[in-house]
N, CA, C and O atoms as a GROMACS GRO file, in nm:
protein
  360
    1UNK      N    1   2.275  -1.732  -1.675
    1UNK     CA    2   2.255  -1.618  -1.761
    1UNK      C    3   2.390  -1.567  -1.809
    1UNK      O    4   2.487  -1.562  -1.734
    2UNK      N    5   2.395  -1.524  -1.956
    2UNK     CA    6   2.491  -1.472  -2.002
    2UNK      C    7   2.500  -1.315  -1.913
    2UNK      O    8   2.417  -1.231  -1.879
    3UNK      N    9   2.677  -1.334  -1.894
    3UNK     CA   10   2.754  -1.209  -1.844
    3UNK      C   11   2.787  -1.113  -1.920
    3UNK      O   12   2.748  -0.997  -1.905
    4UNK      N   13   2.888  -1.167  -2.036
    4UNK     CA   14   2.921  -1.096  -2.121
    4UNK      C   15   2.885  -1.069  -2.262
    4UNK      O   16   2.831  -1.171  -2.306
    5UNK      N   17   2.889  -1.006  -2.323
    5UNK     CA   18   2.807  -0.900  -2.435
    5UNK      C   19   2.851  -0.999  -2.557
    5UNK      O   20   2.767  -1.025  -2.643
    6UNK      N   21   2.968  -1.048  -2.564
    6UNK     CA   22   2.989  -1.199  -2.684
    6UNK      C   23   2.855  -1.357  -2.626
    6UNK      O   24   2.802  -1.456  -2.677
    7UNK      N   25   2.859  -1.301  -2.524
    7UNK     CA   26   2.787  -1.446  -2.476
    7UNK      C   27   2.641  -1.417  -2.508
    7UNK      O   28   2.573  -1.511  -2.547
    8UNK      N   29   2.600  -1.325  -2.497
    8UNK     CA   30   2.416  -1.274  -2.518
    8UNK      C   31   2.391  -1.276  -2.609
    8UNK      O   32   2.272  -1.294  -2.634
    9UNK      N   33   2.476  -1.260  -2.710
    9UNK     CA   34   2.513  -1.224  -2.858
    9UNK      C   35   2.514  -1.363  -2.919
    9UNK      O   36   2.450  -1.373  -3.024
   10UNK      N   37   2.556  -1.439  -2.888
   10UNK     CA   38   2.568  -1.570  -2.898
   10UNK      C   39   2.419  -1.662  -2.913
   10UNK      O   40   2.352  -1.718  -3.000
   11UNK      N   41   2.419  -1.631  -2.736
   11UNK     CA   42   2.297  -1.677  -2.720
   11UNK      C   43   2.140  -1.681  -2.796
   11UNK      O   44   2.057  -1.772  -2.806
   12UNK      N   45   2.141  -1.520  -2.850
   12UNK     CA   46   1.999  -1.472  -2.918
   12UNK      C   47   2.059  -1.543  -3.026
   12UNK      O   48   1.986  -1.637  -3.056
   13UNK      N   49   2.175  -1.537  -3.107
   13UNK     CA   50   2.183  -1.649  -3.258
   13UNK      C   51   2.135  -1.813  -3.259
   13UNK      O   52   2.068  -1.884  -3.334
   14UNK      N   53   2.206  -1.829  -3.138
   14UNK     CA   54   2.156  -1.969  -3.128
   14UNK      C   55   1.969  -1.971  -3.102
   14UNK      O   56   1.885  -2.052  -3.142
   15UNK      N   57   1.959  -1.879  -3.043
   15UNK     CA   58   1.760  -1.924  -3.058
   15UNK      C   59   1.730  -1.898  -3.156
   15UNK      O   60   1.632  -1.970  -3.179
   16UNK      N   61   1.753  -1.823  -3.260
   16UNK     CA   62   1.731  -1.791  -3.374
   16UNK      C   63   1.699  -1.912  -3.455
   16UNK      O   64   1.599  -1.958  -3.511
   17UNK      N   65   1.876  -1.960  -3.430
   17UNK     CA   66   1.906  -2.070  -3.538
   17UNK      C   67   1.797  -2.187  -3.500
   17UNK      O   68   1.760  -2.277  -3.576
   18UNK      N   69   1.758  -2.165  -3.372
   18UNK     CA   70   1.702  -2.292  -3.325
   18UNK      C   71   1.573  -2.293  -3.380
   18UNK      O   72   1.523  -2.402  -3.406
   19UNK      N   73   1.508  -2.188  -3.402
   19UNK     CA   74   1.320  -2.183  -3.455
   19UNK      C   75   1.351  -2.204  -3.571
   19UNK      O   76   1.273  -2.269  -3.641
   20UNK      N   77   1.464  -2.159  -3.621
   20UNK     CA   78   1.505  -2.141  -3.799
   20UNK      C   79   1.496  -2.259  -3.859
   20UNK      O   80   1.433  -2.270  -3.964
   21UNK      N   81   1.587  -2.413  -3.774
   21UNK     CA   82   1.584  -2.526  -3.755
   21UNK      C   83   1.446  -2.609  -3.716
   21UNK      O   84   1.437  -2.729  -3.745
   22UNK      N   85   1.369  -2.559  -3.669
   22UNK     CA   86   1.266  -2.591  -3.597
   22UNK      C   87   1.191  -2.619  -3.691
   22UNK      O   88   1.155  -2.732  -3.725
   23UNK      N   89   1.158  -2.507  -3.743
   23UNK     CA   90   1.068  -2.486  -3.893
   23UNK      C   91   1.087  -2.610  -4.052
   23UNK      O   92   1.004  -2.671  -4.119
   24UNK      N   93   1.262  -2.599  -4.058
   24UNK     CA   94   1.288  -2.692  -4.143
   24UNK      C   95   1.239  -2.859  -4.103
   24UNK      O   96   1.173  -2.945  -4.161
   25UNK      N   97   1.297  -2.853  -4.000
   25UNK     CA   98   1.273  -3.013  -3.938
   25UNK      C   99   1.168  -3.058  -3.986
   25UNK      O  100   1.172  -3.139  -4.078
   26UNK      N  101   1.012  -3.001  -3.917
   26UNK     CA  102   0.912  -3.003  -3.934
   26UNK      C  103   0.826  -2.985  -4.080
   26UNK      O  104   0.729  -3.052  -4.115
   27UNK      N  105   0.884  -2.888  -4.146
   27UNK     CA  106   0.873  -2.981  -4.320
   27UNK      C  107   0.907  -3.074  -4.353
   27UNK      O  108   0.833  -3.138  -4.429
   28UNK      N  109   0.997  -3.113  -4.326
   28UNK     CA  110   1.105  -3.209  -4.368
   28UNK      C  111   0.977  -3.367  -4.260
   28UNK      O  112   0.943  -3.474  -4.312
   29UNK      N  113   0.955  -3.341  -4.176
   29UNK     CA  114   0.856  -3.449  -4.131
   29UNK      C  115   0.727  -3.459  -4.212
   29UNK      O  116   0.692  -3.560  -4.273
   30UNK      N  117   0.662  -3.348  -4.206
   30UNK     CA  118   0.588  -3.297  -4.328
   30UNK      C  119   0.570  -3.415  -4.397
   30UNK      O  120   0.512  -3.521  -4.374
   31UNK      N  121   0.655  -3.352  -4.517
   31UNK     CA  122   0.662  -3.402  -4.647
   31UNK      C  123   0.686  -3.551  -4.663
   31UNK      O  124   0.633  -3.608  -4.757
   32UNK      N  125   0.769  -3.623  -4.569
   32UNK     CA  126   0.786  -3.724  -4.563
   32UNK      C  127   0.640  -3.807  -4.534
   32UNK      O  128   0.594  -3.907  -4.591
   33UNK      N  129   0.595  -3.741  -4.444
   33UNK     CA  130   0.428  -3.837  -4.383
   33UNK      C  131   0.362  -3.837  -4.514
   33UNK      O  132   0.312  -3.938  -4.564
   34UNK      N  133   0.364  -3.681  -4.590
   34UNK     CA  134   0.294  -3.700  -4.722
   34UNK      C  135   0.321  -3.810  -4.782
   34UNK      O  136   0.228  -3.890  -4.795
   35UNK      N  137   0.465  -3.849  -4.841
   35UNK     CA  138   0.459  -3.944  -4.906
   35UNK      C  139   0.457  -4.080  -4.888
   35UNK      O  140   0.456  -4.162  -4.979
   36UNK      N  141   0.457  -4.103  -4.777
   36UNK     CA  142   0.388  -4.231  -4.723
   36UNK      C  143   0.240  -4.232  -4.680
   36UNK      O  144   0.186  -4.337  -4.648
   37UNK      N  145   0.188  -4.138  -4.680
   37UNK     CA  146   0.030  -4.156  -4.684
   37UNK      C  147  -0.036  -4.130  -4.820
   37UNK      O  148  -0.158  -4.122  -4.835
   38UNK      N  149   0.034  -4.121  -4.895
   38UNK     CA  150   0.011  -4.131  -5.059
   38UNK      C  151   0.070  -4.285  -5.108
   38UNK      O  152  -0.002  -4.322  -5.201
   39UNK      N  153   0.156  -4.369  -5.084
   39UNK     CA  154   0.176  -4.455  -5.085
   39UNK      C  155   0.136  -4.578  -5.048
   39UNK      O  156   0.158  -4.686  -5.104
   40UNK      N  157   0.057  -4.549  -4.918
   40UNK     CA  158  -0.032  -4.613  -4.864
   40UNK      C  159  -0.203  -4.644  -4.923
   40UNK      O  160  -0.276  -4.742  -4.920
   41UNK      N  161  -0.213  -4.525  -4.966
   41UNK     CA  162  -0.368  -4.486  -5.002
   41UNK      C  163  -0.339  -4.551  -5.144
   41UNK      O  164  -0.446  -4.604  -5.170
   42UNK      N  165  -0.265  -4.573  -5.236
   42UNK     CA  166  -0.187  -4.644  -5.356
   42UNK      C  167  -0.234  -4.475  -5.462
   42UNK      O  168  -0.303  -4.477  -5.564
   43UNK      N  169  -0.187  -4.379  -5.415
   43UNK     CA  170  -0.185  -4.247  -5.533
   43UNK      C  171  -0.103  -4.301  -5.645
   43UNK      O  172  -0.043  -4.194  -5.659
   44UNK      N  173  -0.054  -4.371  -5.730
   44UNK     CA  174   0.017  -4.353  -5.826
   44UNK      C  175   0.030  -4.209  -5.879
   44UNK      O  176   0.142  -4.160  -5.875
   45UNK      N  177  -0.059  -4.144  -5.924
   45UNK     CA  178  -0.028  -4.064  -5.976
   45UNK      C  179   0.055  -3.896  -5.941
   45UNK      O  180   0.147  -3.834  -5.995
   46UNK      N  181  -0.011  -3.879  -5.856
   46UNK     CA  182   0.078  -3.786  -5.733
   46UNK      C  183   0.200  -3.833  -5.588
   46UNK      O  184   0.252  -3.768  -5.498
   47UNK      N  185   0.203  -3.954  -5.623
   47UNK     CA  186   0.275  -4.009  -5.556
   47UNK      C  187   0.468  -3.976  -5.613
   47UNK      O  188   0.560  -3.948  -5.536
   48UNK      N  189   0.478  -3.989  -5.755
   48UNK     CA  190   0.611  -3.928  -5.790
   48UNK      C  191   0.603  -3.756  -5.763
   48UNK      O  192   0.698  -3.700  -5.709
   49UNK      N  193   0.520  -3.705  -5.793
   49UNK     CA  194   0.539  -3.567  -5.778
   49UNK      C  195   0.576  -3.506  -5.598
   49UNK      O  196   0.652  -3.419  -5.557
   50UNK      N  197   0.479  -3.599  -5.527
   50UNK     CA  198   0.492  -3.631  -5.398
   50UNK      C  199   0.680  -3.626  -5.331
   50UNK      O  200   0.739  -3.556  -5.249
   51UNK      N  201   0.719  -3.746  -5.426
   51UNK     CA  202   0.837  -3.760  -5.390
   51UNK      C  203   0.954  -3.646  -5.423
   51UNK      O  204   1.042  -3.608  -5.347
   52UNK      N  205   0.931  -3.609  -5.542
   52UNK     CA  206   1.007  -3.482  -5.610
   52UNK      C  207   1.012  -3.374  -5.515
   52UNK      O  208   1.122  -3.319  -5.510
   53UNK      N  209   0.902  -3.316  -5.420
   53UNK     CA  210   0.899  -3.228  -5.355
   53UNK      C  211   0.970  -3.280  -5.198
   53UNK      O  212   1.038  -3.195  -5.141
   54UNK      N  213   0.960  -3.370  -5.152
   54UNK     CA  214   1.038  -3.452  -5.081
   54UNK      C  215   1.170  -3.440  -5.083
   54UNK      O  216   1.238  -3.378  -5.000
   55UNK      N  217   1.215  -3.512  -5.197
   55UNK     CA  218   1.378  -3.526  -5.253
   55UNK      C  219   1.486  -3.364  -5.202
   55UNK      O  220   1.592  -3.338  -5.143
   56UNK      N  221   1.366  -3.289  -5.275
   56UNK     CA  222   1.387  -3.101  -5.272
   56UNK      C  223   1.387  -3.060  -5.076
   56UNK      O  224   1.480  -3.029  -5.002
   57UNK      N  225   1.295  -3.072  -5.059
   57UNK     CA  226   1.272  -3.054  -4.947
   57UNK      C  227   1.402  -3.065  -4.856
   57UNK      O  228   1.468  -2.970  -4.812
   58UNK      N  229   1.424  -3.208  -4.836
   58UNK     CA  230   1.520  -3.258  -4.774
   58UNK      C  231   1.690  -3.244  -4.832
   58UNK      O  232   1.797  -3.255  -4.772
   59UNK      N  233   1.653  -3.211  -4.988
   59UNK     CA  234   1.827  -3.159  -5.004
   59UNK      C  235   1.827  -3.050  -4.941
   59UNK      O  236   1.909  -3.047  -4.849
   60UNK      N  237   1.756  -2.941  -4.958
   60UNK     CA  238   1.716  -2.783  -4.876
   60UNK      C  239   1.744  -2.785  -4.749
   60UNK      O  240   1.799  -2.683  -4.709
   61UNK      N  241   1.720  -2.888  -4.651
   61UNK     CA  242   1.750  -2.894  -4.534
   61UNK      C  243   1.919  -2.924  -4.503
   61UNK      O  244   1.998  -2.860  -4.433
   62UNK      N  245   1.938  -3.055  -4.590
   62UNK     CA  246   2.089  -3.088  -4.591
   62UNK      C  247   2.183  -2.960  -4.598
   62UNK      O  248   2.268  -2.917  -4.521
   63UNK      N  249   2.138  -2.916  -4.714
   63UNK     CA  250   2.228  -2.790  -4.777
   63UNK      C  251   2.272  -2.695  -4.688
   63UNK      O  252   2.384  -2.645  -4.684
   64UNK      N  253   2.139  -2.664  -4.585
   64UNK     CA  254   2.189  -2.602  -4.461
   64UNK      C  255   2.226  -2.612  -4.350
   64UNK      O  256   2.248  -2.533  -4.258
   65UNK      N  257   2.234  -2.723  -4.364
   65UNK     CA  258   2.272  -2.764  -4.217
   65UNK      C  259   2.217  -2.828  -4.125
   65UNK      O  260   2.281  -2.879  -4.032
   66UNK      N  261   2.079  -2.835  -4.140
   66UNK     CA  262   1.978  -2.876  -4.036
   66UNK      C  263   2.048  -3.002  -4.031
   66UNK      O  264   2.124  -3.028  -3.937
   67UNK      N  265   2.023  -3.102  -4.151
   67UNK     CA  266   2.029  -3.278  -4.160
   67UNK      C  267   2.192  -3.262  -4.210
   67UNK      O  268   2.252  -3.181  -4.281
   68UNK      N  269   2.221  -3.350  -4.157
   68UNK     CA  270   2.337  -3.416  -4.273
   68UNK      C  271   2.328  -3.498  -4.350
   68UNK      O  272   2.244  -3.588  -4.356
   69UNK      N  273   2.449  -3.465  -4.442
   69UNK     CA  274   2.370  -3.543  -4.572
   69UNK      C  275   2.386  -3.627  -4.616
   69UNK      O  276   2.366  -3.647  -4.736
   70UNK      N  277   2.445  -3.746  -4.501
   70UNK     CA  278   2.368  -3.859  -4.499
   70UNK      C  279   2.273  -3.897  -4.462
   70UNK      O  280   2.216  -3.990  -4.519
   71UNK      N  281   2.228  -3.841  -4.358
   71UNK     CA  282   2.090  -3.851  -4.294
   71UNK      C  283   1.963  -3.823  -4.452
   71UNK      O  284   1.879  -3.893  -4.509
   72UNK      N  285   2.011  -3.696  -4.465
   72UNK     CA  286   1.922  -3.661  -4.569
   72UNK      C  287   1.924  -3.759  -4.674
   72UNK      O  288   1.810  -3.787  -4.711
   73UNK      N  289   2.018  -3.823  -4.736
   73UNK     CA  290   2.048  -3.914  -4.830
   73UNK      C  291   1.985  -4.082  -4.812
   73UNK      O  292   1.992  -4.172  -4.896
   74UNK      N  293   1.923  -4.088  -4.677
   74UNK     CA  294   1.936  -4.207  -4.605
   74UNK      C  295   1.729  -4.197  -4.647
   74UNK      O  296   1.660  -4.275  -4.711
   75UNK      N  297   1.692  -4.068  -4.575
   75UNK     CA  298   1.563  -4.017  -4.619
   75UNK      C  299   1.526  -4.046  -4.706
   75UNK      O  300   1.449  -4.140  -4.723
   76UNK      N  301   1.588  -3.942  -4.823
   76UNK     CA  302   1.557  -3.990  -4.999
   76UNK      C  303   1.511  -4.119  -4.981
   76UNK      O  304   1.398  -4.146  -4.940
   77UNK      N  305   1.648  -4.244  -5.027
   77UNK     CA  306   1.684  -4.359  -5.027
   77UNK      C  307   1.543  -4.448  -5.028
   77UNK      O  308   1.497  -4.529  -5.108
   78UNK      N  309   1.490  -4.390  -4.886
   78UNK     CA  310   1.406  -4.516  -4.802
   78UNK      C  311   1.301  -4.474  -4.906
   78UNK      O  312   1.257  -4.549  -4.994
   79UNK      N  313   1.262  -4.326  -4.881
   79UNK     CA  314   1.135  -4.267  -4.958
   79UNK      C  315   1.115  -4.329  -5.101
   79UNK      O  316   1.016  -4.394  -5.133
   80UNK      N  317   1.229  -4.297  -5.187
   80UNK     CA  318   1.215  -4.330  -5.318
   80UNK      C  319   1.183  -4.556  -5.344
   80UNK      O  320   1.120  -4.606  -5.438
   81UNK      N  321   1.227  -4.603  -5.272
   81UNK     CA  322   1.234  -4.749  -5.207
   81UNK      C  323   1.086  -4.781  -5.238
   81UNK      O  324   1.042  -4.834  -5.341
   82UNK      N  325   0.996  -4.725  -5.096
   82UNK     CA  326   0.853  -4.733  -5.086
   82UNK      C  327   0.790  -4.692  -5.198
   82UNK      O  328   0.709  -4.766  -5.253
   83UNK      N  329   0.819  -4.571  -5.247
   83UNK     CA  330   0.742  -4.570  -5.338
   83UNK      C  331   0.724  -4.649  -5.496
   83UNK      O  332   0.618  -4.675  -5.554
   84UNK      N  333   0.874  -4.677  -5.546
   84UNK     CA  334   0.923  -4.840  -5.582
   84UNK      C  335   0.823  -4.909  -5.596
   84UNK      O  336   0.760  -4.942  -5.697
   85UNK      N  337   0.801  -4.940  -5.432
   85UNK     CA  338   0.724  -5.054  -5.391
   85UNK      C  339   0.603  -5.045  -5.441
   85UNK      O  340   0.556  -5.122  -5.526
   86UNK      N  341   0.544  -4.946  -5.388
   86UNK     CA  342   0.411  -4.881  -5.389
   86UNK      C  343   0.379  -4.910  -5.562
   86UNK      O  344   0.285  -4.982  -5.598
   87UNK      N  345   0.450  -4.860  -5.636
   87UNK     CA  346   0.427  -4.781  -5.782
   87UNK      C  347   0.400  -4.990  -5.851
   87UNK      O  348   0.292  -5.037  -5.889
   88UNK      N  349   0.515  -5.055  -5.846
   88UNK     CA  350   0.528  -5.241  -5.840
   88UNK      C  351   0.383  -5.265  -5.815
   88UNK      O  352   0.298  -5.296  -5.898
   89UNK      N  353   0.368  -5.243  -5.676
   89UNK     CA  354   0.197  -5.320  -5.654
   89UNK      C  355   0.111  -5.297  -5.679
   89UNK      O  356   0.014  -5.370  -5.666
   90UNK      N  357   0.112  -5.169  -5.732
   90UNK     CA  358  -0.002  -5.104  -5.819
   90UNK      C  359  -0.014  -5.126  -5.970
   90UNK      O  360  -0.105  -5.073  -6.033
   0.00000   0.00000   0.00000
């Protein structure tokens, strides 16, 4: 347990940051399942719009910090790839 009054202080930011984080992550998984279960099901048509909110999503996360942005960049990448694929076989 925190002793001192910088350390408690500390502490309640970091849980903060941590649900704050928590929340993003979990869109950010979200949105991604969306667009591979739209890709899968062969949506062409909501499948780019799919991705657009994706792309957003995950710069939003980068921007703050959650992902880095390569990670986030790595996301895009794959996402926009599949759907490529997806959009080709259809």
């Amino acid at each position: 347990m925190a002793n001192h009054a910088s350390a408690i202080k500390r502490n309640l930011q970091s849980q903060k940051r941590r649900l704050r984080n928590r929340v993003i992550k979990t869109r950010v998984k979200s949105v991604v399942k969306q667009v591979r279960a739209a890709g899968q099901a062969g949506e062409a048509a909501s499948l780019t719009e799919d991705l657009r909110i994706a792309q957003s999503v995950i710069d939003k996360a980068a921007k703050k910090g959650v992902l880095h942005k390569r990670t986030a960049a790595r996301k895009i990448s794959r996402l926009a790839r599949r759907v490529g694929q997806a959009a080709s076989a259809s």
